[in-house]
N, C-alpha and C positions, 0 to 999 in steps of 0.2 A: 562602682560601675559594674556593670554584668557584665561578663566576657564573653565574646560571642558564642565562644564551644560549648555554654551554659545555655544558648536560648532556645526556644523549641522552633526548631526546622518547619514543624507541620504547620502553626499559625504561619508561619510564613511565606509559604509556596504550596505549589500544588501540582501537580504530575497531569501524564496524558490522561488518566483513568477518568479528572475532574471533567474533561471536555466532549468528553467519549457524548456526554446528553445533548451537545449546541454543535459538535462536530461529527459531521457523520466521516465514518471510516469504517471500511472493511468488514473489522472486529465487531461489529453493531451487528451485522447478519451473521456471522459465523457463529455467533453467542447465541443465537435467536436458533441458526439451523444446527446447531448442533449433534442431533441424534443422528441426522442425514450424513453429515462428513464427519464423524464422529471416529478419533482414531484409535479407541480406546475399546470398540466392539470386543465381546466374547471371543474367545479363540479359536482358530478353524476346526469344523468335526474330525475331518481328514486327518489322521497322525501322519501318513505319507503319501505324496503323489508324486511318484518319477521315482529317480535313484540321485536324490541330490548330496547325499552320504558316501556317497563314493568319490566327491571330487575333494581336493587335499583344503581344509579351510582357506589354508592363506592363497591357494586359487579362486574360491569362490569369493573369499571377501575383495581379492583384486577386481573381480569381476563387478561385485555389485558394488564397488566406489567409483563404478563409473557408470553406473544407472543415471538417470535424473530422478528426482525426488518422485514426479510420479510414477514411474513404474516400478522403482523400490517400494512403494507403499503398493504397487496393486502385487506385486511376489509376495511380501507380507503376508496376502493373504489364500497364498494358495496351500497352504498346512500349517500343520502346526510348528516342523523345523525351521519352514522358511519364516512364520513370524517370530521362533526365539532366536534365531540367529539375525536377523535386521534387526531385531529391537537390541542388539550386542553391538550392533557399528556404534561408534562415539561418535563424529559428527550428528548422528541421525537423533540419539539420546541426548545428547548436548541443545538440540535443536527443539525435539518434545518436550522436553524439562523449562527451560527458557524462554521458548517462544512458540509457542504450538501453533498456534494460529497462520507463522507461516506458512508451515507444514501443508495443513487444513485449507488455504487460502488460494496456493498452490492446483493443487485438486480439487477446490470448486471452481476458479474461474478457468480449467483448462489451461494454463499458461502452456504454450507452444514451446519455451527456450527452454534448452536441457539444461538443467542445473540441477546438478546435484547436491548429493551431502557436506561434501568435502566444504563446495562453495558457499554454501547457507553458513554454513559454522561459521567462515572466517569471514561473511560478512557481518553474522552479529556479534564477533569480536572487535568488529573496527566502529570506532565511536564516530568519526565526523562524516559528515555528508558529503557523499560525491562528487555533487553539487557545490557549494559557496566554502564546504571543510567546516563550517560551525560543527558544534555536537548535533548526533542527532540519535530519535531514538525509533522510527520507522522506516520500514522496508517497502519500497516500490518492487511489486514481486514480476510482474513482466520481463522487467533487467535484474532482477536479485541487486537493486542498488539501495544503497542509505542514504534516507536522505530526511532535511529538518523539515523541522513545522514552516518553517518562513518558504522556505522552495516548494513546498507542495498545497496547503494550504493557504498561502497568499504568495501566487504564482506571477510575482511581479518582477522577479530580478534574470528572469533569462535563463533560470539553469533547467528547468524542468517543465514539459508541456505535456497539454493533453492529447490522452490517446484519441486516435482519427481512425474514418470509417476508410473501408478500402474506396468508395470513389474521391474520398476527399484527397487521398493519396496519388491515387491516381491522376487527378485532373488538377492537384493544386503542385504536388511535384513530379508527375512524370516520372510516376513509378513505371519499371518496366514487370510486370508477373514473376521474375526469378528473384525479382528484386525485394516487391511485397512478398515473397514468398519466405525471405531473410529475414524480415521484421518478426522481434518477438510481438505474439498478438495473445489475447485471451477472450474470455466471455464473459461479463459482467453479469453480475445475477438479478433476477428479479426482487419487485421488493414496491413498497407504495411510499410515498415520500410526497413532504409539506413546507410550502414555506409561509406558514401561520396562519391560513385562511383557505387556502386551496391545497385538496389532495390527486396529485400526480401517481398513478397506478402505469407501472411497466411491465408490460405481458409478454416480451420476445424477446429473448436473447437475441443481440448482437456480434458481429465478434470486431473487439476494434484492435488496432498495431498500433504500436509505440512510437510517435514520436518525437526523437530526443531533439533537442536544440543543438544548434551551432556551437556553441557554445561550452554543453555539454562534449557531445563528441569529441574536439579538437582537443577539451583536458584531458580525456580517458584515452585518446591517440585510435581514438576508432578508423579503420577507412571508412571514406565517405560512403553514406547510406543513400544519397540522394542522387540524382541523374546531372550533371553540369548546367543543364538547360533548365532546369528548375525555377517555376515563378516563386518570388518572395512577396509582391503584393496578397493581400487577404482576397482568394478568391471567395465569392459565397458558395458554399458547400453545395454541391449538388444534391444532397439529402435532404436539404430543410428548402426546395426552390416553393413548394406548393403553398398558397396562401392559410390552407388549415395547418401547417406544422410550424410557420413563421409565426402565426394566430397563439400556437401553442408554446411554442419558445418562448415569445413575449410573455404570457402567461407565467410562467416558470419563477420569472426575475420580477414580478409586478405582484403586489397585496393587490388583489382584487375583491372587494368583501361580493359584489356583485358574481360574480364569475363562480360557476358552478365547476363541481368535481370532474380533474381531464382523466380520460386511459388512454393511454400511449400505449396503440395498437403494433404500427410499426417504424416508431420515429427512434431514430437514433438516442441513448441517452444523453441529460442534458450536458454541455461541456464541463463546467464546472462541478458536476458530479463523478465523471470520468475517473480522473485520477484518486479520489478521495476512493473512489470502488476498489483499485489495484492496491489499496494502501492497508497495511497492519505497523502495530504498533510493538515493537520489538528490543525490550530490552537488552540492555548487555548484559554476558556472564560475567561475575565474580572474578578473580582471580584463582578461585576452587573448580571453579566451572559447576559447582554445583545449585548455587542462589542467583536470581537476578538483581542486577543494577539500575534504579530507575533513576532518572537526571529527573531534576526538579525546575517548575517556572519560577521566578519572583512576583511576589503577591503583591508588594510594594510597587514594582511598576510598570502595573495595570495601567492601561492612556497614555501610557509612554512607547518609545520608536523599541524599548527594550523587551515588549512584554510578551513577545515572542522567543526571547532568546533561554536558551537552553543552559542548565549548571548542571553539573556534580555537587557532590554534598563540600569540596575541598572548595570548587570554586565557587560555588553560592557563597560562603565565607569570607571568602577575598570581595565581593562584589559589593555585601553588604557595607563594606568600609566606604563604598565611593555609591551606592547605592540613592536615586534619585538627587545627586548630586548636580545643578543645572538641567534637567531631562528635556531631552525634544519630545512634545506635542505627538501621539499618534493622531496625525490629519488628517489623513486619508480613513478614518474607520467607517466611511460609508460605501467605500467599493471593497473595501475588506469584512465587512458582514455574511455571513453564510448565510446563502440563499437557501439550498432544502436540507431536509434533516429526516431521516426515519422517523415514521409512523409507528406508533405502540402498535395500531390496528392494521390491517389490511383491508378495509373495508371500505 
């Protein structure tokens, strides 16, 4: 009999990288704009500007551990000291080596929350999701939180929602302006996107705010983010009230072989595209800190409740011994289908 430590892992699962083509996330534009947020640019002409050599290093590096990620990448680039001494913080290296794309992800959709270096590391040192605590191997960058494939792309169990436009906040919880002012928010990037017969073209940045659930918050012991008089009923968004953006929403969720190409001038983007934009795919480090760790799917079961859940190489092992043993039915795979997906073209 073949022992399991003998059989090849790779026939048998498969990593985020295989879904990267049926799941849009993040990483799908970041790879594509690359050149633009690109952190690897030649280095500054400027050998010096200021007198940033006069202050004692372990002053200035106290200083810049408490940057946020973007403004330590815009110092970066103000000479040449300041990008070999940021490229010398280990959070920050630990973080380009690993998982760049946060980095990168960070400073294209503008995230408003200061998060630094420090904090990026020691989320993508922690393996389960903030959310439900399964493993996970992506980062929701708005909150710098982890979180799995089941809580962000099939957003059914309550831990994680999608981000909202300021009047939805407004008028559905009774934001007060210091309050939406709190919320971590960003700006989703442009891009054209298809759900297999029709192409949806977005031309205007938004900027939308975080939403976290009840649910969420109460684990993480946040104060409340919401005002006491808060509706919980689904009000309709005031964004999508007009009958051409309702027209077009429906559109979105519907194969219409008849239905010609939409551009979404200035509608909000669609909701279930939302979080999948805030989202990178972010391995963990090694125990070296030097290699990345990728947790593997099981290939075996696929159409099963399991075939979202996430292994290590030790527990894919253990799993396979009880592996489609009785499995429940995935039943629901018609509201768990992904609706759009990047376009190769923009056309």
């Amino acid at each position: 009999m073949t022992l399991l430590t003998d059989l090849n892992l790779e026939s048998l699962t498969y990593t985020h990288a295989d879904l990267r083509w049926n799941c849009f996330s993040l990483d799908r534009l970041l790879d594509r704009m690359a050149p633009v947020f690109s952190i690897n640019d030649p280095t500054p002409r400027t050998r010096e500007l200021g007198a940033l050599t006069v202050l004692p290093t372990e002053l200035l590096l106290d200083i810049l551990e408490n940057l946020s990620i973007i403004d330590l990448m815009r110092f970066r680039r103000c000479n040449r000291y300041s990008s070999y001494f940021v490229d010398t913080i280990p959070p920050l290296r630990t973080a380009l080596r690993i998982a760049p794309n946060t980095v990168k992800g960070m400073m294209a959709l503008q995230v408003s929350a200061h998060i630094t270096a420090n904090q990026l590391c020691q989320k993508l040192y922690q393996k389960e999701c903030d959310g439900c605590g399964a493993l996970a191997q992506c980062i929701y960058l708005p909150a710098c939180l982890r979180a799995c494939f089941r809580c962000t792309f099939l957003p059914f169990n309550g831990w994680f929602q999608c981000p909202q436009t300021e009047d939805r906040l407004v008028v559905e919880w009774m934001l007060r302006p210091e309050q939406l002012a709190a919320r971590p928010s960003f700006r989703p990037l442009l891009g054209t996107f298809t759900n297999g017969m029709n192409k949806f073209k977005m031309v205007e940045r938004h900027t939308m705010y975080d939403c976290p659930t009840k649910k969420l918050n109460e684990k993480l012991g946040w104060s409340p983010w919401y005002d006491a008089r808060a509706k919980f009923e689904m009000d309709p968004d005031p964004s999508a009230l007009t009958w051409g953006r309702i027209e077009r929403q429906v559109a979105m969720w519907r194969q219409d072989p008849n239905r010609e190409a939409v551009t979404v001038v200035r509608d909000p983007p669609p909701q279930g595209l939302l979080i999948h934009m805030a989202l990178v795919v972010a391995p963990w480090p090694d125990s070296t800190s030097s290699e990345a760790e990728q947790g593997v799917f099981c290939s075996t079961c696929l159409g099963t409740v399991n075939q979202h859940k996430l292994y290590t190489e030790d527990m894919f092992l253990e799993h396979l011994r009880d592996c489609r043993v009785q499995p429940d039915a995935l039943w629901a795979s018609q509201s768990q289908r992904f609706r759009l997906w990047l376009c190769e073209d923009d056309e």
